[in-house]
Every structure is written in C-alpha cells, then in structure tokens.
C-alpha positions as CSV (number, residue, x, y, z in Angstrom):
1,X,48.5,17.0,-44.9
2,X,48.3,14.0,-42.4
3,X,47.6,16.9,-39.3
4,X,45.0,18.7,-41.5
5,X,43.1,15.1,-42.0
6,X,43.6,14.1,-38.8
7,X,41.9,17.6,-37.6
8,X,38.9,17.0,-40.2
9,X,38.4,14.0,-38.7
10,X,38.1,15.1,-35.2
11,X,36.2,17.6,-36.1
12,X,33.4,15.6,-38.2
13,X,33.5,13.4,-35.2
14,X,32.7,16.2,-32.2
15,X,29.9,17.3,-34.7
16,X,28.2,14.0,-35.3
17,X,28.4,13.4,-30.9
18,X,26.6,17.0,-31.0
19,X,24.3,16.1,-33.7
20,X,23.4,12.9,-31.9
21,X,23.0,14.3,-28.5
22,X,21.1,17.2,-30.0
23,X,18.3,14.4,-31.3
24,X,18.4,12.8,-28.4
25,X,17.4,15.5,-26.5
26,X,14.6,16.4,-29.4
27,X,13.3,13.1,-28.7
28,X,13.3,13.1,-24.8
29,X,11.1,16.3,-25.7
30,X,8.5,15.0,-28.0
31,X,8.3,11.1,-26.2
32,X,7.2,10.7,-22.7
33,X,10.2,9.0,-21.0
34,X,9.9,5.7,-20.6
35,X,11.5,4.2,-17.2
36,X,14.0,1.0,-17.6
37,X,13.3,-2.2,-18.3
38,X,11.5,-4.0,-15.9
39,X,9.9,-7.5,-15.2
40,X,6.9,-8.3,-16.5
41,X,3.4,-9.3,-15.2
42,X,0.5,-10.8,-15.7
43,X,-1.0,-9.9,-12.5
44,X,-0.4,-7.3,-10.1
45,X,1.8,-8.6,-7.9
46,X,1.0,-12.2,-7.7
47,X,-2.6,-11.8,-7.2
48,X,-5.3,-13.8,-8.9
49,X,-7.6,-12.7,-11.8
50,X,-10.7,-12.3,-10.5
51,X,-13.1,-14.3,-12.2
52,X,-16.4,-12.8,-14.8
53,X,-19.1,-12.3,-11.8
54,X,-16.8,-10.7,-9.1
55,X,-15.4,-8.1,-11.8
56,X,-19.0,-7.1,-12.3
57,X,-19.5,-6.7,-9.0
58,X,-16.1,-4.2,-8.3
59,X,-17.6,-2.4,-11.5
60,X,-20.8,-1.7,-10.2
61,X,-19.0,-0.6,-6.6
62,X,-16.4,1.5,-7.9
63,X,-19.7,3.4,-9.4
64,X,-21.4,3.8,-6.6
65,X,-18.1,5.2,-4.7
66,X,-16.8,7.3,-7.7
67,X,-20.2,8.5,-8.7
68,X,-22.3,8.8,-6.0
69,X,-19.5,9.3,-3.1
70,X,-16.9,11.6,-5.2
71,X,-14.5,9.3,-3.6
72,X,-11.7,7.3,-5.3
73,X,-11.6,3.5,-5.2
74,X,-8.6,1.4,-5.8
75,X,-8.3,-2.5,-6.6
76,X,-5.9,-4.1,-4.5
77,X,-6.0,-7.8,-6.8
78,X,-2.4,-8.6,-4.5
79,X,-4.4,-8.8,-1.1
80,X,-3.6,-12.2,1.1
81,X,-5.7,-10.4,3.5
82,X,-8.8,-10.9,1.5
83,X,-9.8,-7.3,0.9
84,X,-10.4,-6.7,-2.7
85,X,-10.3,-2.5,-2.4
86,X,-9.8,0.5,-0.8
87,X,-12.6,3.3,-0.7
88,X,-10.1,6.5,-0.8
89,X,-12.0,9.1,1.5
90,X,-11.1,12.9,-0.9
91,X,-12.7,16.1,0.3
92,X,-13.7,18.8,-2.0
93,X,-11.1,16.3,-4.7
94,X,-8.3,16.3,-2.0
95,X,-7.1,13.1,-0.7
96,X,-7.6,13.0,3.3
97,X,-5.4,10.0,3.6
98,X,-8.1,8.4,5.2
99,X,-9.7,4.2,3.9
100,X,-12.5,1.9,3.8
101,X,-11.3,-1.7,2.8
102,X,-13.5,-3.5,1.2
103,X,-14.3,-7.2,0.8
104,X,-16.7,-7.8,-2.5
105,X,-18.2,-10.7,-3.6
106,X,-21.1,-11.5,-6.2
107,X,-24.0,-14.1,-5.2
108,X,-26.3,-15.5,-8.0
109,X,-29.2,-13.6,-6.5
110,X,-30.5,-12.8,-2.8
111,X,-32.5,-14.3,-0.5
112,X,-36.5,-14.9,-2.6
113,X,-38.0,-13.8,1.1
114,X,-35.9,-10.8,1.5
115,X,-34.1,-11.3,4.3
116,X,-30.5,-11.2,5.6
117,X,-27.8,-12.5,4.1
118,X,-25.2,-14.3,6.0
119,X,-21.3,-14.1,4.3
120,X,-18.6,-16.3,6.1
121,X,-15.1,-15.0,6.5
122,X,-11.7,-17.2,6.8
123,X,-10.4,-17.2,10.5
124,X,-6.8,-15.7,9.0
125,X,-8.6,-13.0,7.6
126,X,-10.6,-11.5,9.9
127,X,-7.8,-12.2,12.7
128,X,-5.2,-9.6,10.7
129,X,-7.9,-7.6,10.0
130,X,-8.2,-6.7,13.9
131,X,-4.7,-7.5,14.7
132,X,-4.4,-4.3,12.3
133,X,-7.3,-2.2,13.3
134,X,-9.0,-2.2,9.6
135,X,-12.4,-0.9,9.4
136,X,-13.1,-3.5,6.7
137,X,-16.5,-3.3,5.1
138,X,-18.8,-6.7,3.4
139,X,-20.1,-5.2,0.3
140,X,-22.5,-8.3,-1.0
141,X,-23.6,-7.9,-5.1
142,X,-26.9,-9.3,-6.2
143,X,-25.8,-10.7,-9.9
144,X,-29.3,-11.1,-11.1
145,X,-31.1,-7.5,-9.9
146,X,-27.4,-5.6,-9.3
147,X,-28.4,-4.6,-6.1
148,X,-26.0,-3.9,-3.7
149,X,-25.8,-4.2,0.6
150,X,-23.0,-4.0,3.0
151,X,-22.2,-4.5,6.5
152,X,-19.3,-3.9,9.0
153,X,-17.0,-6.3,10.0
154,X,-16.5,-4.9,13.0
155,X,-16.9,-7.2,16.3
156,X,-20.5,-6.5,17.2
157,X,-21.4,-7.7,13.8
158,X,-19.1,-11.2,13.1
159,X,-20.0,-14.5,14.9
160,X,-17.1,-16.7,15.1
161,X,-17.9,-20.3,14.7
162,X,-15.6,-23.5,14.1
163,X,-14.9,-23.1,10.1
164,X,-14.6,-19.5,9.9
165,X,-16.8,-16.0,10.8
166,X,-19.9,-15.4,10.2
167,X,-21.6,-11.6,9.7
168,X,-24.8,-10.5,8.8
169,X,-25.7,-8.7,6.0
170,X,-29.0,-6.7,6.5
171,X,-31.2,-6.5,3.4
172,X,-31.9,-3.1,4.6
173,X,-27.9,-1.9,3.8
174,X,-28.2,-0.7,0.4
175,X,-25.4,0.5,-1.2
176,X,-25.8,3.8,-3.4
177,X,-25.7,7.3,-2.5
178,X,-27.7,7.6,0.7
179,X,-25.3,5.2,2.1
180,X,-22.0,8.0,2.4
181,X,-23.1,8.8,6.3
182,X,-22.7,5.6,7.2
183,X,-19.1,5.1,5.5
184,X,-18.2,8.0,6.9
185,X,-18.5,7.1,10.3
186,X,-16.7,3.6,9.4
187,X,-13.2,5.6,9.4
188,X,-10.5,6.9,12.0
189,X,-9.5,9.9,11.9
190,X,-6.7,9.6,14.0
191,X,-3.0,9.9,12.4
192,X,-2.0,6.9,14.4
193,X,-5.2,4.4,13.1
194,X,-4.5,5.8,9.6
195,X,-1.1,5.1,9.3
196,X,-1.5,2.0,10.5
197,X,-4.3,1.0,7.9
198,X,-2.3,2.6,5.1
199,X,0.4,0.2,6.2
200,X,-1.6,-2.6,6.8
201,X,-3.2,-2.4,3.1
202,X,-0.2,-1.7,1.3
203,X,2.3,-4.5,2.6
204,X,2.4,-6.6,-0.2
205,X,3.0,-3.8,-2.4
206,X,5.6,-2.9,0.1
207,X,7.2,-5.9,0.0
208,X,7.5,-5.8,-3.7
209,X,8.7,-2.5,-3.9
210,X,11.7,-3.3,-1.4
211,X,14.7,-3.7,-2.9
212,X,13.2,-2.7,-6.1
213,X,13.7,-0.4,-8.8
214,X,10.4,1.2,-8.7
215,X,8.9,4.3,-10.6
216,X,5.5,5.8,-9.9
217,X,4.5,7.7,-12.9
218,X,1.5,10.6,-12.7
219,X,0.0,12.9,-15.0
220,X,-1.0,16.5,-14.0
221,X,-3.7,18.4,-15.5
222,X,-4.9,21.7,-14.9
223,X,-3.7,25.5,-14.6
224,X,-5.7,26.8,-11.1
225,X,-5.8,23.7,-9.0
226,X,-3.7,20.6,-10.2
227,X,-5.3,17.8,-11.2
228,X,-3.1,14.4,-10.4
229,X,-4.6,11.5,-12.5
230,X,-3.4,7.9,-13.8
231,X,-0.6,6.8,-12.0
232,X,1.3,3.9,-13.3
233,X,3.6,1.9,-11.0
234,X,6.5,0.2,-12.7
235,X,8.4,-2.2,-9.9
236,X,11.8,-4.4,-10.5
237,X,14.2,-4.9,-13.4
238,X,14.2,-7.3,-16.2
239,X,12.5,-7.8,-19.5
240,X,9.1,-6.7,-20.7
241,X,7.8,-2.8,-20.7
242,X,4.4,-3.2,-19.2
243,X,3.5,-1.3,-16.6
244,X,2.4,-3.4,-13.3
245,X,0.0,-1.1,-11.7
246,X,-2.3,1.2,-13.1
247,X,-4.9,3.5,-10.7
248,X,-6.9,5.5,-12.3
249,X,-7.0,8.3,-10.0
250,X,-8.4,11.9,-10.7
251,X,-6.9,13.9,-7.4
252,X,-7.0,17.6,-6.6
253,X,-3.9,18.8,-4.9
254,X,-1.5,21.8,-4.1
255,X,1.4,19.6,-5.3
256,X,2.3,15.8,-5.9
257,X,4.4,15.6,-2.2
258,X,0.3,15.9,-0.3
259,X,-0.3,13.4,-2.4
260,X,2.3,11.2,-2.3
261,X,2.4,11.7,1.9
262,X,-1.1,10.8,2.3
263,X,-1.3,8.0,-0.1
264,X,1.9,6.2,0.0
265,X,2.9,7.3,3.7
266,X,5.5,4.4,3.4
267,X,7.7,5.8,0.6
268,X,10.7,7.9,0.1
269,X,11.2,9.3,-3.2
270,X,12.8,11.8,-5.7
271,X,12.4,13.0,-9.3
272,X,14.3,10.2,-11.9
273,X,13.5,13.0,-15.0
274,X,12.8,16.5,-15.2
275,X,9.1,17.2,-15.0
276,X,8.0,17.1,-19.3
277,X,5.1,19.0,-20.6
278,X,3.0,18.5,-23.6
279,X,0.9,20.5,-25.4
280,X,0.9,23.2,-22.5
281,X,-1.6,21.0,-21.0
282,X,-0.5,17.8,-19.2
283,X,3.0,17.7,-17.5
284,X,4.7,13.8,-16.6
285,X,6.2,13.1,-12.9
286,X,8.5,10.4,-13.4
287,X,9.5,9.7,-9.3
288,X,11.8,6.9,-8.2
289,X,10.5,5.8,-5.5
290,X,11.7,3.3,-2.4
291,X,10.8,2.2,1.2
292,X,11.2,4.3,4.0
293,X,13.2,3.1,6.8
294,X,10.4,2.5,8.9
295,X,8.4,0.7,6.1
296,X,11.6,-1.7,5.9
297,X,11.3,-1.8,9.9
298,X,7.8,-2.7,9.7
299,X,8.5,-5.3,6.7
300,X,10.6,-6.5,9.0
301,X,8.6,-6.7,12.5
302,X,5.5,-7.9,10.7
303,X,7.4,-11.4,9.7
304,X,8.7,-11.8,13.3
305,X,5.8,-11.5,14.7
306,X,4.0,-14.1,12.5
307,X,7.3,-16.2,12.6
308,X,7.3,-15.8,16.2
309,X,11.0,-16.0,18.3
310,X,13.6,-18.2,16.0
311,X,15.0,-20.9,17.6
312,X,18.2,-20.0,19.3
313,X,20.8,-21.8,21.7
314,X,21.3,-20.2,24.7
315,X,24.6,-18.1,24.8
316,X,27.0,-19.0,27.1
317,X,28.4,-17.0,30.1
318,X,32.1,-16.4,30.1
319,X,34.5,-18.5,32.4
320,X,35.0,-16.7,35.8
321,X,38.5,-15.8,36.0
322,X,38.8,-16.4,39.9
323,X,37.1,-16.5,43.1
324,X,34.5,-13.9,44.5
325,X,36.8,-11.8,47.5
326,X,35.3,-10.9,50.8
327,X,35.2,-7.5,49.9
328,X,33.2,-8.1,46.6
329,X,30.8,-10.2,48.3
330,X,30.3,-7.3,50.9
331,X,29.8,-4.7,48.3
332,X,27.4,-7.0,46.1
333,X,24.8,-7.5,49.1
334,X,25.5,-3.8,49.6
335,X,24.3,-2.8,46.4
336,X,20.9,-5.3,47.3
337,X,20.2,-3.1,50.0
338,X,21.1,-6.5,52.4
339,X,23.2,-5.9,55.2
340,X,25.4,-8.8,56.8
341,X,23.2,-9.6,60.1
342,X,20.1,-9.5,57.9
343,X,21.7,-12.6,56.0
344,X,22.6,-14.2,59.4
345,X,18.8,-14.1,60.7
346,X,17.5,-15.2,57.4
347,X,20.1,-18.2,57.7
C-alpha cells in the first residue's frame, strides 16, 4: 500500500513539472521574451536631457533627413564629443554603413539683415573631432521662422581663436531636400575612414556595453525584402525593466548580420532566444551582444593616448656576473662592424 502511494505520488509530481513546463512554454509563445533584469535609466547613458528649444530643433532635422533624404537619423544624447546625431546614409532602404555627425543647436531667431551666422565650438570638441576624422556637420535652427542652415566643420570653414572655434554659417545653406548633394559629398567612402567614424561615434556606448550584459532587440517586418525596425538596447544588470536605448529605425536588409556589421562594426554577438513570430507578421531578434576584441583594444588605446605614458620607474638592469673577456670584447666590436686598428686610430 505504502509502494502504491509512494508511486502515485511520483507520478502526480512528474505530471505537474510537465504541466508547468508545458505553460511555460505556452507563455514564451504568446509574450515577447523579455531579457533579464537590468539597471535602470533616466538617460541614455549619462547624457543630459536636452532642454524644450533644442528638442524642437532635432525634430524638425530628423524630418528633413527622414523625409526629404530617405535616410535614418539617430540621437546620440551620450555624446562628450558634442555631436548630438548621426545622419545614417541607406541606399534604396539599405544601410551603407556610411555617417554624418551632426551638432544642432536652436537660436531665438537669425540674423534681422540676413546674413551669416557665426556658431563657436569648444577647443576639446573640435580637437577629437579631427583627431578622429569626423565629417561633423553645424546644423543651426531658427526657433521663430523653423528655418534651418548648416555648414561644415571641416578646416577651411572653422577659425580658431583664444575661447574656442569659430565657423560660419552661410544664410545661403538651407537645410531641406535640395540640400542631399551636398551631404553626400560630406562622407568617406573608404572602409578605413568609416570604421573609424563608427568607432569614434559609438565609444561611449562602447564603453557602456563592455563588460555588460547587453541585448539588442529588433523587430522584422515583411515577407519579400525584410524590414528591420525599432531596436531596443537593454545594457547591464540590476533592477528596473526599462529599456535604455530605443532607435527607431525602419532598415531594408538581406538579413540582421548586414545590419548589424555596418551599424555596430564593434560588436560580436549571438541569438539569447529563438527567433518568435507573431501573428505571421513580425518576428523578435533577441541578440546578446558584446565587444569585439578590437573594440576592447580600442577602449583601451583611446584612454592611453588621452592619459598619455603613466608614470613608471625605470627597471633596473641585472648585476653582471663577471668581467667582459678579451675574446668577448673582440667579438662585440666584431658584430659593430669595428675592427681593432680602427679603434686604435680613433684613440
């Protein structure tokens, strides 16, 4: 009787484990997976919330690229370099890997006669951005018309004087549609160049990501030609389930890998879930995603080189063990290319 209960009991137990897994698995099906807790933030990575007047003005030039370029555009609020965005260059949809950083800021209303405007730049700022080669571009938003001009920050167009640099905004730049040749011309096409800009805009996302749990999360839409769209970056352990990053992104693409590789050139991942599809019409990428060795290398190589060479006593040489013989001295000044009555004349 005691066996018989005893095998009732094991076997009510191995069908509740089955019943539970079984709704688990239900679950997982009809709720997108969620990654692990994370911390929590009220920024984006550290950076500041950008104040009434200068989110107007990113509105009104995400528009202009999104709209009137077909391009995508992407905030970057964690920026110590004082670039605000990234113009994303796409072709036909398709991400080219290829960037237009952007510096934005809103004035109360331009000039009465017309005429240029002049926007000073910090001496740190424009010194990394041609330490780093970025083809950073002044966009300059009228608050009280909306209307927009740019200029290059290039060197033929900055002034340096003793607070900061100076460049010159003509009133003739508008910003809208006609304006895509020009931006065009603004960007390397080199592999070299646009690594190095892609690495250059993304190291303080980089450096939060390293050491990190991170998860990039992306939708894909479409049947023909996917469609990669709102990506949502989840970085670090800890409480709260709120995502850090959000880009809106709407990216034509073979696969998520040419997107990942032109976009993120700095990261390694792999798939943390199986790939979950709803409604037959939108399927979930859940990646894990970390620094490539070269990214931490970078990481790395970047704070030395604004450290500069720590301050080290110099190693000490080993205690000779005895006295130079005649033989060794011959075969040292041998070695020099020196023979013996050479050294006689020279004494």
């Amino acid at each position: 009787m005691v066996r018989l209960l005893q095998a009732g009991i094991i076997a009510f137990t191995k069908l509740t484990a089955s019943a539970v897994r079984l709704l688990a698995t239900i679950w997982r099906w009809i709720v997108p997976p969620i990654p692990p807790p994370r911390r929590q933030h009220k920024t984006a990575q550290g950076g500041h919330r950008a104040d009434p007047p200068t989110c107007m003005a990113m509105d009104a030039v995400e528009k202009v690229f999104v709209r009137d370029f077909k391009w995508s555009f992407r905030r970057l609020p964690y920026s110590r370099a004082g670039i605000d965005a990234r113009a994303e260059i796409l072709d036909s949809g398709r991400p080219t890997g290829k960037f237009l950083p952007l510096q934005i800021r809103s004035i109360p209303s331009w000039a009465e006669d017309g005429g240029d405007y002049v926007h000073r730049c910090e001496h740190n700022r424009v010194n990394y951005w041609a330490k780093h080669l970025l083809p950073v571009c002044i966009v300059i938003v009228d608050a009280h018309s909306g209307m927009m001009r740019w200029q290059r920050a290039d060197k033929g167009s900055r002034t340096e004087t003793e607070s900061g640099w100076e460049v010159v905004v003509p009133a003739a730049n508008v910003l809208d549609a006609n304006a895509r040749l020009c931006f065009d011309d603004a960007v390397a096409s080199d592999q070299e160049s646009l690594m190095r800009s892609a690495f250059a805009l993304d190291r303080e996302l980089m450096e939060e990501v390293q050491d990190r749990t991170t998860f990039f999360v992306w939708d894909e839409w479409g049947d023909t030609t996917a469609i990669f769209s709102n990506l949502q970056i989840y970085i670090g352990e800890g409480e709260g389930d709120e995502r850090d990053i959000r880009i809106d992104y709407h990216l034509r693409a073979n696969n998520l890998h040419d997107v990942m590789t032109r976009l993120f050139p700095w990261a390694t991942y792999s798939y943390a879930a199986p790939i979950k599809e709803y409604s037959e019409e939108v399927a979930v990428h859940v990646l894990e995603v970390e620094l490539r060795p070269e990214a931490e290398a970078y990481l790395e190589a970047e704070d030395f080189l604004v450290a500069g060479y720590p301050d080290e006593e110099e190693p000490r040489a080993p205690e000779s063990e005895g006295y130079v013989t005649a033989q060794e001295e011959e075969a040292f000044w041998r070695s020099r290319g020196v023979s013996r009555g050479h050294r006689d004349q020279d004494v």
